[in-house]
py3Dmol code that shows the C-alpha trace and the ligand (Angstrom):
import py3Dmol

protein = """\
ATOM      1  CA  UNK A   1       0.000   0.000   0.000  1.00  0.00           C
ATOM      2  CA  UNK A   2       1.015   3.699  -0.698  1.00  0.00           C
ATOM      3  CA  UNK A   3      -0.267   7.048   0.718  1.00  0.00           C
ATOM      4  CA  UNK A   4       1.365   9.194  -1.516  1.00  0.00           C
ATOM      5  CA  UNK A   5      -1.287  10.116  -4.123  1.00  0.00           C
ATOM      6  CA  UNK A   6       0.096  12.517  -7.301  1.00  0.00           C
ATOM      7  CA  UNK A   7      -3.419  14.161  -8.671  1.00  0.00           C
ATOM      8  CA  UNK A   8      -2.845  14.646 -12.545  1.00  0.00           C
ATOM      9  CA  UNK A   9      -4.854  16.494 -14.800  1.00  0.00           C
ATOM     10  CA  UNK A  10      -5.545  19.379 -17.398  1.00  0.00           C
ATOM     11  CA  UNK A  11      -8.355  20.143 -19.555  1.00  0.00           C
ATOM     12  CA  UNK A  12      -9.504  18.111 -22.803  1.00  0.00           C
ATOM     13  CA  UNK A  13      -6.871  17.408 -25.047  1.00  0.00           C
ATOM     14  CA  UNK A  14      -3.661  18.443 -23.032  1.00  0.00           C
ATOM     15  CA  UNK A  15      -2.257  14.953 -22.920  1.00  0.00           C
ATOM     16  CA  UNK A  16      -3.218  13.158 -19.593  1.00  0.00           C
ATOM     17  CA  UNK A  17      -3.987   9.896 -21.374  1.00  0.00           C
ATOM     18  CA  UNK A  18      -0.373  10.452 -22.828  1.00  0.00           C
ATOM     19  CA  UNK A  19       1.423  11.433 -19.228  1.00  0.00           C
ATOM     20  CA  UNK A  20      -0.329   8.897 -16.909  1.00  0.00           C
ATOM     21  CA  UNK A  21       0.504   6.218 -19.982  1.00  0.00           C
ATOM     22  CA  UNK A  22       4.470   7.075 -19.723  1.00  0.00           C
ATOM     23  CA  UNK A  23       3.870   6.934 -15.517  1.00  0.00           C
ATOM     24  CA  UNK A  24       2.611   3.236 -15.882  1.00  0.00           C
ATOM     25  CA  UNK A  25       5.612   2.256 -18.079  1.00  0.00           C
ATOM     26  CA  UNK A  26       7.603   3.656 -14.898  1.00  0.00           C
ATOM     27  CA  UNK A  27       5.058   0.896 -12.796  1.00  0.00           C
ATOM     28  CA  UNK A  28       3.210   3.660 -11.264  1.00  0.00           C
ATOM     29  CA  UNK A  29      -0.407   2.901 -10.881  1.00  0.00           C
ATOM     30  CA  UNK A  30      -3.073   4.786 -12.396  1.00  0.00           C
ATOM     31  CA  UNK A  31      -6.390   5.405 -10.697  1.00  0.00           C
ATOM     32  CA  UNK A  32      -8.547   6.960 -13.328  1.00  0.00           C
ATOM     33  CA  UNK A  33     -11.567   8.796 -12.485  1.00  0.00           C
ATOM     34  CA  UNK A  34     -13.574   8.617 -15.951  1.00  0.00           C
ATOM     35  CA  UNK A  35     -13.001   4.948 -15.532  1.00  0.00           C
ATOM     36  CA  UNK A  36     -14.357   4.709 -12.011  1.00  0.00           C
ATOM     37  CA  UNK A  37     -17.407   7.143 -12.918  1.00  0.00           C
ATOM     38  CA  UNK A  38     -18.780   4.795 -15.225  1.00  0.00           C
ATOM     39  CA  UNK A  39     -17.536   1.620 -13.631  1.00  0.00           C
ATOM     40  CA  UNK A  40     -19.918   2.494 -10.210  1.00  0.00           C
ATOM     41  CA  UNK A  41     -22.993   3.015 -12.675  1.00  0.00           C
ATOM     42  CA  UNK A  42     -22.780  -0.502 -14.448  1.00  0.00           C
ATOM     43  CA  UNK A  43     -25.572  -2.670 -14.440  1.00  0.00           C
ATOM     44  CA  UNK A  44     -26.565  -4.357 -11.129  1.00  0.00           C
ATOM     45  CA  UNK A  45     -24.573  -1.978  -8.954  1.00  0.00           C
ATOM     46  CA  UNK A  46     -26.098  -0.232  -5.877  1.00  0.00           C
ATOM     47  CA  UNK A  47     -25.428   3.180  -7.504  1.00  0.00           C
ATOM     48  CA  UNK A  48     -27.559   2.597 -10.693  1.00  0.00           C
ATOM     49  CA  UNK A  49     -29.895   1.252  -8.237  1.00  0.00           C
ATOM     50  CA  UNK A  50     -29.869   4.741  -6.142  1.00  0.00           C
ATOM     51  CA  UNK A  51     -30.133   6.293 -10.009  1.00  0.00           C
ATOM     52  CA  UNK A  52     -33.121   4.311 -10.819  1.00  0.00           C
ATOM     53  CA  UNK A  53     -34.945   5.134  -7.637  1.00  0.00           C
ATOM     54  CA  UNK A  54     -34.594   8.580  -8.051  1.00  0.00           C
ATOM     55  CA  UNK A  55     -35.083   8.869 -11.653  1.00  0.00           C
ATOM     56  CA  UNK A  56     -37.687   5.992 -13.156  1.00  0.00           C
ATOM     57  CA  UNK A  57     -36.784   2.996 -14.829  1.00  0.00           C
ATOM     58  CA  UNK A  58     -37.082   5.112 -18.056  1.00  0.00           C
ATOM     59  CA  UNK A  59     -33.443   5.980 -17.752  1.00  0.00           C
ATOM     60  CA  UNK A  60     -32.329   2.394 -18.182  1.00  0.00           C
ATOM     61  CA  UNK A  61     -32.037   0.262 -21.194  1.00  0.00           C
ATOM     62  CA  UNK A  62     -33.932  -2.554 -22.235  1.00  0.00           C
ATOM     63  CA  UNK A  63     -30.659  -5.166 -20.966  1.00  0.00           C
ATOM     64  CA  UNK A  64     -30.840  -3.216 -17.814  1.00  0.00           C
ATOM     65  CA  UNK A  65     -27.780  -0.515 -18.172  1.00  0.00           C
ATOM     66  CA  UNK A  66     -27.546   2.876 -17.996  1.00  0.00           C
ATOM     67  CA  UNK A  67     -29.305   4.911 -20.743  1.00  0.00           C
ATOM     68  CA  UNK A  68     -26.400   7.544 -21.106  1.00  0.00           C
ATOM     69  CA  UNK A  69     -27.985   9.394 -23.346  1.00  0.00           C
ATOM     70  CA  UNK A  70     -31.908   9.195 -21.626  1.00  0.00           C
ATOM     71  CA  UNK A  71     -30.183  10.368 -18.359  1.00  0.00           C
ATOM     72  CA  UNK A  72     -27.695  13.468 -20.188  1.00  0.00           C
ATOM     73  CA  UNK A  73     -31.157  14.661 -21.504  1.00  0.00           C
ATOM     74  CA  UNK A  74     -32.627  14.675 -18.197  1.00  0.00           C
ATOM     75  CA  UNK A  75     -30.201  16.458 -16.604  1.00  0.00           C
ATOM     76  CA  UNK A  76     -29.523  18.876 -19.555  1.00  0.00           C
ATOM     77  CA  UNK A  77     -31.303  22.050 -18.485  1.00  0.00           C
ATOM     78  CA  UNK A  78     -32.664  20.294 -15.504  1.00  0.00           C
ATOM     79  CA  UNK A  79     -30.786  21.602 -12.551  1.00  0.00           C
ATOM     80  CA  UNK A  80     -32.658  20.025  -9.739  1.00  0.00           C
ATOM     81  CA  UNK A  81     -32.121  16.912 -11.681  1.00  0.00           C
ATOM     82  CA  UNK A  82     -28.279  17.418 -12.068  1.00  0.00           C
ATOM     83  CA  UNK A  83     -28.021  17.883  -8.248  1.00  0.00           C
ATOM     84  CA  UNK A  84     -29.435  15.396  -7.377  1.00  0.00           C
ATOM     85  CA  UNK A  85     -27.141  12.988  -9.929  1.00  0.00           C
ATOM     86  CA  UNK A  86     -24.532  14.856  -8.808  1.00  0.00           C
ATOM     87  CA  UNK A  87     -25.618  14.167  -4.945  1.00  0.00           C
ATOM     88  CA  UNK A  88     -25.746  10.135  -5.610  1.00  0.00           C
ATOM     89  CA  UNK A  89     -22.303  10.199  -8.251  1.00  0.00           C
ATOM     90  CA  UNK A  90     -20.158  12.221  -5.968  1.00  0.00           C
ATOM     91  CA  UNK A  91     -19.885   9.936  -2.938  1.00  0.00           C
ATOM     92  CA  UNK A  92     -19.938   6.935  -4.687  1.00  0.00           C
ATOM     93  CA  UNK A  93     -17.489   8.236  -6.991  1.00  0.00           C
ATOM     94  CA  UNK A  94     -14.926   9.223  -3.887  1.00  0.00           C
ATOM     95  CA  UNK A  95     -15.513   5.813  -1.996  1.00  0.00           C
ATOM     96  CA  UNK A  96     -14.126   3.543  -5.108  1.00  0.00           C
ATOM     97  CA  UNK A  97     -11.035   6.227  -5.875  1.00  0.00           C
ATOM     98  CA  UNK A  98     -10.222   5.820  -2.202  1.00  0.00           C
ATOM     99  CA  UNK A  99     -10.514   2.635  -2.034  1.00  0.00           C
ATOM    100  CA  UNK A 100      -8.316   2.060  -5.539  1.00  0.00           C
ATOM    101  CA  UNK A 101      -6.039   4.651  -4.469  1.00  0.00           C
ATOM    102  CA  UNK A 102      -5.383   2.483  -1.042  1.00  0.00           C
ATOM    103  CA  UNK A 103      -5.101  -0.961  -2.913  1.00  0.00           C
ATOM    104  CA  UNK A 104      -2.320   0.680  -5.116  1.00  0.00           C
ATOM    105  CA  UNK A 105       1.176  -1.009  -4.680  1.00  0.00           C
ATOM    106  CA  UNK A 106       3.516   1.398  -6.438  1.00  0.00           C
ATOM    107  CA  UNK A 107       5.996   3.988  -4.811  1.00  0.00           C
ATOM    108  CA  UNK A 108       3.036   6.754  -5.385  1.00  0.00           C
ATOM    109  CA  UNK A 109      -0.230   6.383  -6.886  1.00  0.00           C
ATOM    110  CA  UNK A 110      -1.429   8.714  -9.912  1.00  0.00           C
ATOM    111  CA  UNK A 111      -5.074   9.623  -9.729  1.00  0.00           C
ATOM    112  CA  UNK A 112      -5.891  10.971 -12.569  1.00  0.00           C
ATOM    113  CA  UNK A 113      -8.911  13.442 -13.171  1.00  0.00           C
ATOM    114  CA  UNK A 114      -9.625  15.826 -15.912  1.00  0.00           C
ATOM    115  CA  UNK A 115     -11.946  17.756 -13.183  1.00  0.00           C
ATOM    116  CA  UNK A 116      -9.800  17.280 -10.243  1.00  0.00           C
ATOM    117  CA  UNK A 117      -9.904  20.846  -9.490  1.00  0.00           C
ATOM    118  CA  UNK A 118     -13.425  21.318 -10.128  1.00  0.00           C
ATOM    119  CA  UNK A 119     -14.588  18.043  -8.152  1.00  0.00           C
ATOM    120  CA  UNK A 120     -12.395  19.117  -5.482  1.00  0.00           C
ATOM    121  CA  UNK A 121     -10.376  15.639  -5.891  1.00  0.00           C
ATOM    122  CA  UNK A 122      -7.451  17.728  -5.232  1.00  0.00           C
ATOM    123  CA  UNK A 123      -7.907  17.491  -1.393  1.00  0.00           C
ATOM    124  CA  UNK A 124      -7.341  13.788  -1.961  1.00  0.00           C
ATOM    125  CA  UNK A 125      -3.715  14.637  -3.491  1.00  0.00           C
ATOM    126  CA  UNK A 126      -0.267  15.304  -2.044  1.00  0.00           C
ATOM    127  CA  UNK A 127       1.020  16.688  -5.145  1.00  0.00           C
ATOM    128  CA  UNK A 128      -1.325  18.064  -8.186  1.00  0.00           C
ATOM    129  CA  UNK A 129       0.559  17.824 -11.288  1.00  0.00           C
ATOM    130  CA  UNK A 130      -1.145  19.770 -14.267  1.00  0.00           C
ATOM    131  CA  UNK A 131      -0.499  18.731 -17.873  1.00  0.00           C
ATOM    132  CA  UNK A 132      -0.564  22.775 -19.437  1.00  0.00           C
ATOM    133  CA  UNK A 133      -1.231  23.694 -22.699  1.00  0.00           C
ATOM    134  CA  UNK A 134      -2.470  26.892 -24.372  1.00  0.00           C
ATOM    135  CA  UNK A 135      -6.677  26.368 -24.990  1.00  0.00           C
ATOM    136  CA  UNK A 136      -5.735  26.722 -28.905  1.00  0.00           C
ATOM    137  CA  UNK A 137      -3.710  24.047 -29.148  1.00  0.00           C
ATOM    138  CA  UNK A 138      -6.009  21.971 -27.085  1.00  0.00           C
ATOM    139  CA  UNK A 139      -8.695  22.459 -29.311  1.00  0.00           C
ATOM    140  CA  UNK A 140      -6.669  21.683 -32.210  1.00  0.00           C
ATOM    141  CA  UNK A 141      -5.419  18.197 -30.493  1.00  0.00           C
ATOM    142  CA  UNK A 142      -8.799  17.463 -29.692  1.00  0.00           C
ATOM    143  CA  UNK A 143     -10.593  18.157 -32.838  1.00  0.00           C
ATOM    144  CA  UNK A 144      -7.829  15.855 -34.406  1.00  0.00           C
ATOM    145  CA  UNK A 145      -8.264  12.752 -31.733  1.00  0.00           C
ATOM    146  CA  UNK A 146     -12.216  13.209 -31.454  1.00  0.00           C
ATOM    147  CA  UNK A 147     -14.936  13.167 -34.012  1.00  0.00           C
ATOM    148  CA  UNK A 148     -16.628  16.311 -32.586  1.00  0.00           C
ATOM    149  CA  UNK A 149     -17.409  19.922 -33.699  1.00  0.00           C
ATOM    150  CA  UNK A 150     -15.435  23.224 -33.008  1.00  0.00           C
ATOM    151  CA  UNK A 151     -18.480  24.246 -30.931  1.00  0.00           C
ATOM    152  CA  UNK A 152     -18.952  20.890 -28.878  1.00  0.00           C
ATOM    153  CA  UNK A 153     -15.257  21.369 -28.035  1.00  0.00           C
ATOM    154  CA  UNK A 154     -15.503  25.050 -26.881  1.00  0.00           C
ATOM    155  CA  UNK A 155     -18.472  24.146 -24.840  1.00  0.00           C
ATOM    156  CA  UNK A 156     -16.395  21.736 -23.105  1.00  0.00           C
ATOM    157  CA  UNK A 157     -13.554  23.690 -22.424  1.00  0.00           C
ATOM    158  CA  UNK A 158     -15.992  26.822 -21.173  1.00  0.00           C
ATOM    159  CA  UNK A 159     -17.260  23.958 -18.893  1.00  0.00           C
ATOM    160  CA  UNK A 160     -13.831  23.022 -17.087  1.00  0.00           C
ATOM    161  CA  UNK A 161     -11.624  25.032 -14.759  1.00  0.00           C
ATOM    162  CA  UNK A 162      -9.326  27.492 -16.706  1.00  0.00           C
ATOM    163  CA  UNK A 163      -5.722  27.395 -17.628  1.00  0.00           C
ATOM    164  CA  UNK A 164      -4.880  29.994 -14.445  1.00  0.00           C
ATOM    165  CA  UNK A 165      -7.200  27.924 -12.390  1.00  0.00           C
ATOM    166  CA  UNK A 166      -5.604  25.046 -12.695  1.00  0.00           C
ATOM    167  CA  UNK A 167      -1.935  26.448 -12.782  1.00  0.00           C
ATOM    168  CA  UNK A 168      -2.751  28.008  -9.439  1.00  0.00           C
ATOM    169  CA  UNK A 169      -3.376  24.197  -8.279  1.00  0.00           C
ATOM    170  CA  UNK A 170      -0.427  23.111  -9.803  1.00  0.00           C
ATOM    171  CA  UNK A 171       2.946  21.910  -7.778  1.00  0.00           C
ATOM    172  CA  UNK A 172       4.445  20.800 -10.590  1.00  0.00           C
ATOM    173  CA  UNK A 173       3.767  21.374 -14.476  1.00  0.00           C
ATOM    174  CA  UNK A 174       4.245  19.536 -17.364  1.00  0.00           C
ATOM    175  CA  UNK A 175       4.083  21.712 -20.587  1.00  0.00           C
ATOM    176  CA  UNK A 176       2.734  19.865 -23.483  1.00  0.00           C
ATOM    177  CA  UNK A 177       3.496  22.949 -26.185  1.00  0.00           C
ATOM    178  CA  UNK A 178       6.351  21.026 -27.598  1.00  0.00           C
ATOM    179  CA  UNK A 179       6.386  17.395 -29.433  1.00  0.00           C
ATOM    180  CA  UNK A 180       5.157  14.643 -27.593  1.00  0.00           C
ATOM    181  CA  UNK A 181       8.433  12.910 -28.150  1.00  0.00           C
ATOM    182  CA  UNK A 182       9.641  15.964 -25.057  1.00  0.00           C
ATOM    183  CA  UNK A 183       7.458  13.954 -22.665  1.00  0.00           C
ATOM    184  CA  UNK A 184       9.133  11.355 -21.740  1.00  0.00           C
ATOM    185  CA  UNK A 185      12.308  13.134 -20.332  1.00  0.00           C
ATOM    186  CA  UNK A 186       9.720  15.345 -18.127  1.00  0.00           C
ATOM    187  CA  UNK A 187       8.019  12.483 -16.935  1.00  0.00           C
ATOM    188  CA  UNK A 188      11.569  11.099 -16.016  1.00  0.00           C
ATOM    189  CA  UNK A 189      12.529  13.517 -13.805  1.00  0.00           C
ATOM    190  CA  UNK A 190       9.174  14.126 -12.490  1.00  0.00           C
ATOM    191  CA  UNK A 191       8.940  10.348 -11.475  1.00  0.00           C
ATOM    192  CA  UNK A 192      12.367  10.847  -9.514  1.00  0.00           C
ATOM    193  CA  UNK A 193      11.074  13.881  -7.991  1.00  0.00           C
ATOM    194  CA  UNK A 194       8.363  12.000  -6.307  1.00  0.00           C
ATOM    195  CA  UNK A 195      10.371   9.068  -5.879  1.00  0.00           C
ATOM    196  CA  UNK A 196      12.639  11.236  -3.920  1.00  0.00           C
ATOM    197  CA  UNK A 197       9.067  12.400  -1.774  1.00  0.00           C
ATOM    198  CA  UNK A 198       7.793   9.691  -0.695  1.00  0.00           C
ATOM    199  CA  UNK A 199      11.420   8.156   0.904  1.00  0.00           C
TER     200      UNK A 199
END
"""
ligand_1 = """\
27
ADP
P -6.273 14.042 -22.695
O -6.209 12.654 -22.099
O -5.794 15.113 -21.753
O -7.604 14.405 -23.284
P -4.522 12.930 -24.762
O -3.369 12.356 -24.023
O -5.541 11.986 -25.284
O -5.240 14.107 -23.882
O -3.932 13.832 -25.932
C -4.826 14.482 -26.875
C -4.389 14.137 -28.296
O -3.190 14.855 -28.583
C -4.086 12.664 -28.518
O -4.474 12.328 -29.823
C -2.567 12.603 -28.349
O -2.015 11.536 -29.095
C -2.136 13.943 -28.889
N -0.929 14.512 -28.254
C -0.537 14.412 -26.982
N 0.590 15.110 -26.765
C 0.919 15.679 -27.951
C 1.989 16.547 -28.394
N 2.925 16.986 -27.558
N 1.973 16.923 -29.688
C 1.001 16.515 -30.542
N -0.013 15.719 -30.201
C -0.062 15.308 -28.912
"""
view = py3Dmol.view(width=600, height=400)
view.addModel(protein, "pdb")
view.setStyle({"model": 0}, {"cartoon": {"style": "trace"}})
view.addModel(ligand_1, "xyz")
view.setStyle({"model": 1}, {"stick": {}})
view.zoomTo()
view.show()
């Protein structure tokens, strides 16, 4: 078990799924919160249950999992409705990332979360390590990687923390304006930096 838990994160397209990838070839864990936030809500677990309670049975599919899309259009414009998602998700979300974060072996644990900051995740963290690039060039990654419009992207980033937000999180940076062959030597030294921590 480790207690030393390295938040990462940065908005859509700055390369997290890139960083925490050259972490685990380092055999540092990864706890990943997008992972965990749909694994709670799979079919036959307690939190769909909680879901379906609140919401109907409407918001399920015919095989009994979660109707993604049924339950985004109730919530969309819906704030009452997003609350109280938001009120079941939350502390069912926390629970499994603490409990994955404890089962970790590695030196340190990464948990990474593109809303760290704004899901206050951050108080879980002894170091917050933000993945920085300017919003132009995230768009541009993004709109390569991702079959989505120019609009559905801005709406996303408008949604998440800003650049100074998150850089006023940050302990350490890693700055993604360059070629993503620079990573690995960041990630390097990083990964002796908190080597060096937790001894
Ligand atoms: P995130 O997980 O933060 O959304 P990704 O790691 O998926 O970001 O990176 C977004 C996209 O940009 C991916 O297609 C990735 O391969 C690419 N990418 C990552 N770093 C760089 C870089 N330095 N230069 C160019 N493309 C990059």
């Amino acid at each position: 078990m480790t207690n030393f838990v390295v938040g990462l994160t940065g908005g859509i397209g700055s390369g997290k799924t890139t960083v925490s990838d050259l972490f685990e070839q380092h055999g540092i864990d990864v706890v990943d919160a997008d992972k965990v936030a749909r694994a709670i809500v799979q079919g036959g677990t307690p939190t769909l249950a909680e879901i379906v309670e609140t919401f109907g049975e409407h918001i399920l599919l015919p095989n009994g999992n979660l109707d993604r899309a049924a339950l985004r259009s109730l919530i969309f414009s819906n704030d009452k409705a997003k609350q109280q998602l938001n009120s079941i998700m939350h502390p069912a979300i926390r629970a499994e990332l603490l409990h994955q974060l404890q089962a970790a072996k590695s030196p340190y644990v990464l948990l990474s979360a593109p809303l760290l900051i704004e899901n206050k995740l951050d108080a879980l963290c002894n170091r917050v390590l933000v993945v920085d690039l300017a919003e132009e060039q995230q768009k541009q990654r993004t709109l390569t990687r991702d079959q989505v419009s120019e609009a559905q992207v801005e709406a996303i980033l408008a949604s998440q923390a800003t650049r100074a937000q998150r850089l006023a999180k940050a302990t350490e940076v890693i700055d993604n304006s360059g070629t993503a062959a620079e990573l690995p030597a960041q990630v390097e030294k990083l990964h002796l930096h908190y080597l060096a921590l937790t001894r």
